[in-house]
N, C-alpha and C positions, 0 to 999 in steps of 0.2 A: 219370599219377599223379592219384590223388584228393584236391582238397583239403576238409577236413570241417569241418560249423560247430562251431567250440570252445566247450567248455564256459565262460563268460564270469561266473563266480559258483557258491557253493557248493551253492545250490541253485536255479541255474537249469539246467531241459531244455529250453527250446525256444527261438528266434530268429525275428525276423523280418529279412530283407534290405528295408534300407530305402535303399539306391543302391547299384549298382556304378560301383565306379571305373575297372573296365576294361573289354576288350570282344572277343569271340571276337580271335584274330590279335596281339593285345598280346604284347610281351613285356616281363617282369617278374623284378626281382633280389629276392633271397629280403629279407625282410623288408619288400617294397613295401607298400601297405594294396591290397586286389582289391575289399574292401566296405564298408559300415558296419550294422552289424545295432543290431537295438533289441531289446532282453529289457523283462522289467518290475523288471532290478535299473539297466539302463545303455545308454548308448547308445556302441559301439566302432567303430574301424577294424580288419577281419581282416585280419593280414598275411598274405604268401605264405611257407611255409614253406623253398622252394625257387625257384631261379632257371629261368625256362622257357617256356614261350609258352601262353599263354590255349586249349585245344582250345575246349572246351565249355563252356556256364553252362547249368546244372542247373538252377535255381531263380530263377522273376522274383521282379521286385522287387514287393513289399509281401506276398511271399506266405512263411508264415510253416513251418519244418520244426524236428524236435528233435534236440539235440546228437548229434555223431556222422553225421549222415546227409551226402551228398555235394551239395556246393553247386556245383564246377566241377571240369572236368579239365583238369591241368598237362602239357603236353609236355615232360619233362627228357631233356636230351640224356643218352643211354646206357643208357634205360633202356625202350625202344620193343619189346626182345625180352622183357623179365619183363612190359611190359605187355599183351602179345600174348599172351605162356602164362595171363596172369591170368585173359582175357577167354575162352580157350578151354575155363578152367578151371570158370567162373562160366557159358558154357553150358552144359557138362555137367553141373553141379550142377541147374541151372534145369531141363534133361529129364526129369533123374533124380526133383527133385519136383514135376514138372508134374500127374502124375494125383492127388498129396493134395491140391494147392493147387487143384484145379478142384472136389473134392471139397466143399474148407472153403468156396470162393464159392459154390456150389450151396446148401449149410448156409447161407450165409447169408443168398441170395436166398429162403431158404423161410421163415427167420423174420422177413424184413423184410415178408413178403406175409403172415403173419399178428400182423398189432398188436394184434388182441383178447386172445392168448394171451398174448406178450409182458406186457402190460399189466398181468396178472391176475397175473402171475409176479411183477409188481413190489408190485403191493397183497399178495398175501399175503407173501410178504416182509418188508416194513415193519411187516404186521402181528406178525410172527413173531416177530421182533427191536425192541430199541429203540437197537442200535448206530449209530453214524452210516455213510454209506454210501460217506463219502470223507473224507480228511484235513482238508478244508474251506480247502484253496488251490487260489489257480485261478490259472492263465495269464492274459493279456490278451485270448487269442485266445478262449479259453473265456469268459470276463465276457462278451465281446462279443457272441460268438453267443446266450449265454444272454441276454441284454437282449434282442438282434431278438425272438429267437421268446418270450420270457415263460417263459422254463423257469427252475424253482425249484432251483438247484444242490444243497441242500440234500437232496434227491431222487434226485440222478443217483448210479451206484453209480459209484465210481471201479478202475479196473480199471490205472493207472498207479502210477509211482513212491512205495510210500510209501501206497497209494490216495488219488493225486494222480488229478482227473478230467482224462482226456484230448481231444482234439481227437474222437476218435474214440466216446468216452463220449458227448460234450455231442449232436454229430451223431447217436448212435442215440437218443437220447432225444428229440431233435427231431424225427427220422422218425415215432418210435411217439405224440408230441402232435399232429403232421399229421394222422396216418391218423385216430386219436379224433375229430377236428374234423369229418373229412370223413364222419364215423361217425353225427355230428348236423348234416344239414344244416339245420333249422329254425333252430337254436340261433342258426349261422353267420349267415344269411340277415338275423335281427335285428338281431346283433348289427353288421353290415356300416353301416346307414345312419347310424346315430349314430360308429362309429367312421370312418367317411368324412368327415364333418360336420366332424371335430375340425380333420383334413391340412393344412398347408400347403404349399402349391407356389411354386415361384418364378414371376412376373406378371413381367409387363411391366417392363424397368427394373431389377427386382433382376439381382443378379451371388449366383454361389457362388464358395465357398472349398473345394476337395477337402481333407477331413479324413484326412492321411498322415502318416507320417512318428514326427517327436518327438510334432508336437501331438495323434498319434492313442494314444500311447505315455500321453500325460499324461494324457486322456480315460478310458480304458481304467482305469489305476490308481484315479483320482479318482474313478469311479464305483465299482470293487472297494472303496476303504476307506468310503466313502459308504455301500454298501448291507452289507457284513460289520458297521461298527463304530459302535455305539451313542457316538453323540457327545454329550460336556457341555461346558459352557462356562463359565469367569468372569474376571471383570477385575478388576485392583484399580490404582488411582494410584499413584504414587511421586514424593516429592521428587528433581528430578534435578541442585540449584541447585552441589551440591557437586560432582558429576561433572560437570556441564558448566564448573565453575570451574579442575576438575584437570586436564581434557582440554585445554582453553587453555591451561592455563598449561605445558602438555608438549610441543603441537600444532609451534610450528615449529622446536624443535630437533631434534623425532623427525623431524622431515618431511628435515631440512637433514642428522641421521645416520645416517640407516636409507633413505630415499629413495624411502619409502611415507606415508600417511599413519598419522594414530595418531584412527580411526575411532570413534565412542561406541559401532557396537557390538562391538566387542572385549570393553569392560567391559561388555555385558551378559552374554555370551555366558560371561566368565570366572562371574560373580554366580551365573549359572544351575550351571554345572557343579559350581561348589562348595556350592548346594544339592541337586544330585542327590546329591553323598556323603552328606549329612546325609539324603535320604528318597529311598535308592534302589527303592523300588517306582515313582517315575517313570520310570527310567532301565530298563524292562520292554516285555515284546513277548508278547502273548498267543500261543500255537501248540496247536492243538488244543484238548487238554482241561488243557491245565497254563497258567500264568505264569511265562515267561523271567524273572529279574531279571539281566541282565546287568553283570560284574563291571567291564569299561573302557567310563569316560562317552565315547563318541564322537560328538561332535555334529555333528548335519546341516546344513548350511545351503543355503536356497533364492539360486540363482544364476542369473536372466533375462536373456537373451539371443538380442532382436528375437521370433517365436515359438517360443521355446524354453525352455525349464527344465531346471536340471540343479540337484542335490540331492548337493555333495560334501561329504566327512565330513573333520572336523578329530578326528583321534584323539587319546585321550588328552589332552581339555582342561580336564581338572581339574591337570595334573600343568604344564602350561603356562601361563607369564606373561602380560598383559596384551601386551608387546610380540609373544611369540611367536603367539599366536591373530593379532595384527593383521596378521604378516608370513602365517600361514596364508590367513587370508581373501585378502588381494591375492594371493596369490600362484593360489589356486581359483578367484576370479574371472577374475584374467587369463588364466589358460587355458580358463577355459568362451568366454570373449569369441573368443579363437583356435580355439577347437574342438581342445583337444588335453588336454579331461580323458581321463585312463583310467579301468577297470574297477576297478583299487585306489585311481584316488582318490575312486568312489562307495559303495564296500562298506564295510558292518561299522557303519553309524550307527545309535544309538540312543535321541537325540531330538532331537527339531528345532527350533532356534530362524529366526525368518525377520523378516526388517528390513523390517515393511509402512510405516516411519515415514518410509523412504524417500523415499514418492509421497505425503507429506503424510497419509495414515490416521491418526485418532486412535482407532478401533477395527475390529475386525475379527474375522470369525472363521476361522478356519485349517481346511483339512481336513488330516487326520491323517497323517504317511507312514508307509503300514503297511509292515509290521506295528507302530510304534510304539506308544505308550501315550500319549503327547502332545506336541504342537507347542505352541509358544508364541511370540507376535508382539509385537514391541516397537514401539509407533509413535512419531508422532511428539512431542519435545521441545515442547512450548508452554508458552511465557512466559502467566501470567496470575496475577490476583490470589487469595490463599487468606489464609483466617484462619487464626495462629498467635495462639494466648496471647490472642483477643479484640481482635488487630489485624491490620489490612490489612497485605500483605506481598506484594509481584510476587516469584514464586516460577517456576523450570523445572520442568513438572510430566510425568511421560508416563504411560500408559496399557500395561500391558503384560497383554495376552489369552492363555489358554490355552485351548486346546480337547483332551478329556481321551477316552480308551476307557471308556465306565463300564462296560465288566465288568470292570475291572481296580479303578479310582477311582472315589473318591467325594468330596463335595464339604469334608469333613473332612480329610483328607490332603489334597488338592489345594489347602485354601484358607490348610494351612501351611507348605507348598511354596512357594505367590506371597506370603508374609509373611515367608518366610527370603531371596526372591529379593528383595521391595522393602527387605528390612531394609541388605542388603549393595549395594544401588547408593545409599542412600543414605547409608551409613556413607564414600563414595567422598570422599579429602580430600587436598590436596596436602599434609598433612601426616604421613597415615598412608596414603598410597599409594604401592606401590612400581610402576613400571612394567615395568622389568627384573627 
């Protein structure tokens, strides 16, 4: 039996195996985990569909294929004669199109050997049209190889889902910037000394880190929303003298009946949600040529653990109490800590709040989870002195940073957005706070 990488998100195709858990000879009850794949929405365990014994592993680890394609083969008992007629079946299919398929790689080995032609196809083309030439989303695998080689994704025609650019896109387009190079060797030749000049290599002494896994997952993303999304920034103060008075004064009976803590940012995170209703153009996700505004505040929250990050969504937290977001977060946290978030408890976020106040930050700037519209970083609470009314006054004061899409925002909207948010944490009052 085949088992195949699942679709893991509504709009992911592709996966990377990022460890198997088992090994040729294993045997496995249906529901076992066989792997862990990273997408650029989550990082899973793939169960076994069926109970059976490990044949084959199709696909090493760190190498990445798209939904549907076969990652291992299951031996189920009883099913060793449909799988013998299968494979008899899928030879005969493979003879029968043996002479097209030698054809299409001939077709293809002829236009790979000429790049000049190719090339010219593409310039007049672009000149032809002023459409765009792919959807403008990209895999991790694709960002990736387009950083190695310098290639302008923007350029590449996409010939994928949707004209999503493919694996197979990004690679002919790097083939046909090869051959151009080798087309100018003088150019090269110059350009070689000063760009050798720049290199660092490891000496004497140093150690490396192989960049895999999550961390190469995080990498990946953080340069895709880095180099798509025109970033803005701004910060404003807040009184926090009253919520840090409320959250004490609640702190150890919630602790002594709920059996979590009752965290400050709960109450940011409720503050924020309840002004994305008032100015949902925050609560938005740029796609193509249009603006998402999305109708449920689902908020993201960044969750670390040791080299990793995971980004699970609390849905629906406008419609949620102070107590309930604070039992959400412990409850996201403790499972990132265990490693047993799922693919539903990272899907569907629509903007991200992230506790840099943590690690002591009193500012910061956030890169954005895209496709979002903005993240926003709450840091830390410091006691310090502020003039009210023309007098000194040791006040709780925080700092809470947004970093914005300005093709979506501008610094108008955005700067009434963090005056609705400082307005409602500092309205925070044990005497008009409800917690429940």
């Amino acid at each position: 039996m085949e088992l195949k990488m699942p679709k893991l998100g509504e709009s992911v195709h592709e996966g990377t195996i990022e460890q198997w858990l088992v090994s040729v000879g294993d045997t496995v009850e249906e529901y076992d985990p066989i792997c862990e794949v990273i997408t650029d929405k989550v990082t899973a365990e793939v169960p076994s569909t069926h109970a059976g014994t490990i044949q084959s592993i199709e696909v090493e680890e760190g190498e990445t294929v798209s939904v549907g394609s076969v990652i291992c083969h299951l031996e189920v008992e009883g099913e060793e004669d449909s799988s013998s007629a299968s494979t008899e079946t899928e030879e005969e299919q493979s003879e029968a199109s043996n002479a097209p398929s030698q054809d299409r790689e001939d077709q293809s080995e002829q236009t790979s050997t000429t790049p000049s032609s190719a090339s010219q196809a593409i310039t007049s083309q672009s000149q032809a049209t002023s459409q765009p030439k792919n959807n403008g989303r990209y895999s991790p695998v694709v960002f990736r190889l387009a950083s190695e080689h310098d290639i302008d994704l923007s350029q590449v025609e996409g010939t994928g889902f949707e004209g999503r650019v493919t694996k197979k896109d990004i690679e002919k387009a790097i083939q046909i910037g090869n051959n151009n190079v080798h087309s100018e060797p003088s150019q090269q030749s110059q350009a070689s000394p000063a760009q050798s000049s720049q290199e660092t290599v490891p000496q004497g002494g140093d150690s490396t880190i192989p960049v895999a896994g999550v961390r190469k997952q995080i990498a990946n993303n953080m340069v895709r929303s880095a180099t798509e999304i025109p970033h803005g920034w701004m910060m404003v103060e807040a009184d926090a003298t009253s919520l840090v008075n409320t959250r004490n004064h609640y702190k150890a009976d919630f602790k002594k009946k709920e059996g979590y803590n009752l965290t400050y940012f709960a109450f940011f995170i409720k503050a924020v949600a309840e002004s994305l209703k008032e100015y949902p153009l925050l609560n938005s996700s740029w796609q193509g040529d249009e603006i998402v505004v999305h109708k449920d505040i689902n908020i993201s929250i960044a969750v670390a653990d040791e080299n990793k990050l995971y980004v699970p969504v609390i849905k629906h937290a406008d419609e949620k109490s102070i107590k309930g977001i604070a039992r959400e977060v412990n409850e996201l946290a403790t499972k990132a800590r265990q490693q047993k978030l799922t693919a539903k408890d990272m899907r569907g976020g629509t903007f991200t709040v992230n506790s840099t106040g943590t690690f002591g930050s009193v500012s910061s700037m956030g890169i954005i989870n895209h496709p979002q519209a903005a993240i926003l970083q709450v840091e830390s609470i410091v006691k310090k002195p502020v003039v009210i009314d023309d007098m000194i006054a040791i006040r709780h004061m925080v700092n809470l940073c947004i970093s914005i899409d300005h093709r979506i925002l501008d610094g108008l909207l955005t700067g009434r957005f963090m005056q609705a948010v400082k307005k409602r944490v500092e309205q925070y009052s044990i005497e008009h706070t409800s917690i429940y």
